[in-house]
C-alpha positions in Angstrom: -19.0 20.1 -15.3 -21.6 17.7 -16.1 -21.1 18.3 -20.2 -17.2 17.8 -19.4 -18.5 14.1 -17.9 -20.5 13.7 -20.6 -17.7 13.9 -22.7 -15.2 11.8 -20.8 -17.6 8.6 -20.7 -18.5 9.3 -24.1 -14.1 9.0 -24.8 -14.0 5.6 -22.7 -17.0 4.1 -24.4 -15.1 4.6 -28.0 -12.2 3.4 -26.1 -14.0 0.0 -25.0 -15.4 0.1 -28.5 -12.0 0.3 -30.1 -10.5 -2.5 -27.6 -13.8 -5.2 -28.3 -12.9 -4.8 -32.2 -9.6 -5.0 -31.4 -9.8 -8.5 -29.0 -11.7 -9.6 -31.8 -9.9 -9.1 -34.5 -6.6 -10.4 -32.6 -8.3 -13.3 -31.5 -9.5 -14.5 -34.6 -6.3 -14.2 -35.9 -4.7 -15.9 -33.0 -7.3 -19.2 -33.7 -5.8 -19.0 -37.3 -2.1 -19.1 -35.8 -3.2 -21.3 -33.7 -5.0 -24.2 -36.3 -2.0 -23.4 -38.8 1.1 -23.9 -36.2 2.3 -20.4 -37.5 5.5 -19.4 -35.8 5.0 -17.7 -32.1 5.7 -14.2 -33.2 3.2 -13.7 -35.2 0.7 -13.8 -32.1 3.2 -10.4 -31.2 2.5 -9.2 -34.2 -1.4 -9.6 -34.7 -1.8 -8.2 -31.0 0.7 -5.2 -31.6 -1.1 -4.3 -35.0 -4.9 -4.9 -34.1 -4.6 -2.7 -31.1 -2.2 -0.4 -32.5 -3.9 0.7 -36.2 -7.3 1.7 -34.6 -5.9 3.0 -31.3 -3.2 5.0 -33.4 -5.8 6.1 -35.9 -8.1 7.4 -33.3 -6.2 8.8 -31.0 -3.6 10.8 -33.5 -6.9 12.2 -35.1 -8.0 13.0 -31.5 -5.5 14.2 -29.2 -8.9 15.8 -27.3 -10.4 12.2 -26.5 -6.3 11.3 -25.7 -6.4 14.1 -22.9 -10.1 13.4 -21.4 -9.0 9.6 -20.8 -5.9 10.4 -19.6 -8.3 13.0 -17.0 -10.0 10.4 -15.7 -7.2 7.8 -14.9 -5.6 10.0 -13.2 -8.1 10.3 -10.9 -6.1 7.0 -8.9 -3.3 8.6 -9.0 -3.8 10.3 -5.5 -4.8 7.3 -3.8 -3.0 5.6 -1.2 -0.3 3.4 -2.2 -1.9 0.5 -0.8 -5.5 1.0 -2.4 -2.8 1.3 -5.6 -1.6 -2.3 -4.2 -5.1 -3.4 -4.2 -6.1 -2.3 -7.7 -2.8 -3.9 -9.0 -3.1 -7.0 -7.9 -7.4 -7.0 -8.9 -5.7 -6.9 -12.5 -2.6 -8.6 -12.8 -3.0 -11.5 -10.3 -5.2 -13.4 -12.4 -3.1 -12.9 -15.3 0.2 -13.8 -13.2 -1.4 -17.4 -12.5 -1.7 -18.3 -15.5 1.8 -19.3 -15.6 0.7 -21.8 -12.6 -2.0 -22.5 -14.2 -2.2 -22.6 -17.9 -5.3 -24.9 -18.3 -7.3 -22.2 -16.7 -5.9 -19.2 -19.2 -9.5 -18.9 -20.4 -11.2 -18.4 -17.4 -8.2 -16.4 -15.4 -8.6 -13.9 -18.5 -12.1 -13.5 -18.0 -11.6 -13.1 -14.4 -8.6 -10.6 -14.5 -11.0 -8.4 -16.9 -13.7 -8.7 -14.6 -12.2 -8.5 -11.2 -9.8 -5.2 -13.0 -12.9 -3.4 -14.2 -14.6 -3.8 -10.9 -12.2 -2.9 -8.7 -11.3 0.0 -10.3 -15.0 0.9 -10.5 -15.4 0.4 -6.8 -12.1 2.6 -5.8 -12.9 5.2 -8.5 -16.4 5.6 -6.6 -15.1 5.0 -3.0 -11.7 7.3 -3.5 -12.3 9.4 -6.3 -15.8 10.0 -6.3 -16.2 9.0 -9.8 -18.9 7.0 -10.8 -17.8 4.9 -13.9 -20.8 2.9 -15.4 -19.5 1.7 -18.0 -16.4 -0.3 -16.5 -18.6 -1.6 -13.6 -20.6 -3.3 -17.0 -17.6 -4.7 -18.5 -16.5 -6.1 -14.9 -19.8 -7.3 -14.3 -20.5 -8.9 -17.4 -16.9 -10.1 -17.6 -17.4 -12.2 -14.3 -20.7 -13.0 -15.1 -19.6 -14.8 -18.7 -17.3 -17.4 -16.5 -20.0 -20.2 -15.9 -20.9 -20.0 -19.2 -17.3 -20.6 -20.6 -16.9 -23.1 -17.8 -19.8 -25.6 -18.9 -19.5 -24.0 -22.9 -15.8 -25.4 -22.8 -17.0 -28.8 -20.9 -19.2 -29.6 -23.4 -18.5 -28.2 -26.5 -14.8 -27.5 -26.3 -13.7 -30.2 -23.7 -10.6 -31.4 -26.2 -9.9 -28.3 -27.6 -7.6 -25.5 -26.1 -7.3 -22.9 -28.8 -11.1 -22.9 -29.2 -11.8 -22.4 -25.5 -9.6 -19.6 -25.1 -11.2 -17.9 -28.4 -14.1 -17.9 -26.8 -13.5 -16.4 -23.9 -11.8 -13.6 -25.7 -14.7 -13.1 -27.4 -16.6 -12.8 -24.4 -14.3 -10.4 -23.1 -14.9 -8.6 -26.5 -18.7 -9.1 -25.5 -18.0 -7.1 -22.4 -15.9 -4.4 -24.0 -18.6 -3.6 -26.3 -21.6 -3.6 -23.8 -19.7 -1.4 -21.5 -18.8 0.7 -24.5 -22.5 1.2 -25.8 -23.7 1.7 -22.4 -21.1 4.8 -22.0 -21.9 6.1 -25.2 -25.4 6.1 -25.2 -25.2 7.5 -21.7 -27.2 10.7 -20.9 -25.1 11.8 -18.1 
């Protein structure tokens, strides 16, 4: 059981790897759209092809590491529907305020990421009895990185948007990676 594990984190942390190139990647790309008043679609299509080309590649090459994640999220699949509630709203709150408030986007992101991750560590341990390393790094960190984009952006970036909410992509990339790493040099 312990090798099967071992294998599952192993999946995740090329997953987290695969989605910090990929927030990279987009992001970058987004600046660029950004600084050149590109057309809005093309952020649709950045996103949809810098997550889709290495997740595609991977995971069609892969089906294996396809099934393990699949494994392990459905571990919250027999909890309650209100711990469900609570998990749902750790992610897509923050994400859903951003419409109220869009001056925040960079820290809200960094927040839902952070607040997701965690929660879903804490639940997966509490309810599943699955101990998830890696994600309670890229929560940690996630949250963590917030006062540092806060005074970052009121210093540095204080009149500039698109810049303050590359960075905190990139953090989020940051965390990704870290928690990614961790899982895959992971012992057990």
């Amino acid at each position: 059981m312990d090798d099967q594990l071992l294998h599952i984190r192993r999946a995740f942390g090329i997953l987290f790897v695969l989605v910090s190139a990929a927030v990279s990647v987009a992001s970058t790309l987004s600046l660029i759209i950004s600084l050149e008043n590109y057309p809005v679609f093309w952020y649709a299509i950045v996103w949809t092809t810098s997550f889709g080309i290495p997740f595609g590649a991977y995971f069609a090459k892969s089906r294996a590491k396809l099934m393990m994640i699949r494994q392990r999220m459905k571990n919250s699949v027999s909890w309650s529907t209100p711990v469900k509630a609570v998990n749902g709203l750790c992610w897509a709150l923050p994400f859903a305020l951003i419409g109220i408030f869009p001056s925040l986007i960079q820290y809200l992101i960094l927040f839902g990421i952070g607040l997701g991750n965690l929660s879903t560590y804490i639940l997966m341990r509490k309810f599943s009895g699955v101990t998830n390393n890696e994600q309670l790094m890229v929560g940690a960190v996630s949250l963590a990185f917030i006062p540092a984009a806060v005074q970052i952006d009121q210093t540095i970036f204080l009149h500039n948007q698109p810049f303050a909410v590359f960075l905190s992509r990139i953090l989020i990339a940051i965390s990704y990676a870290l928690g990614g790493i961790f899982a895959l040099l992971s012992r057990k």
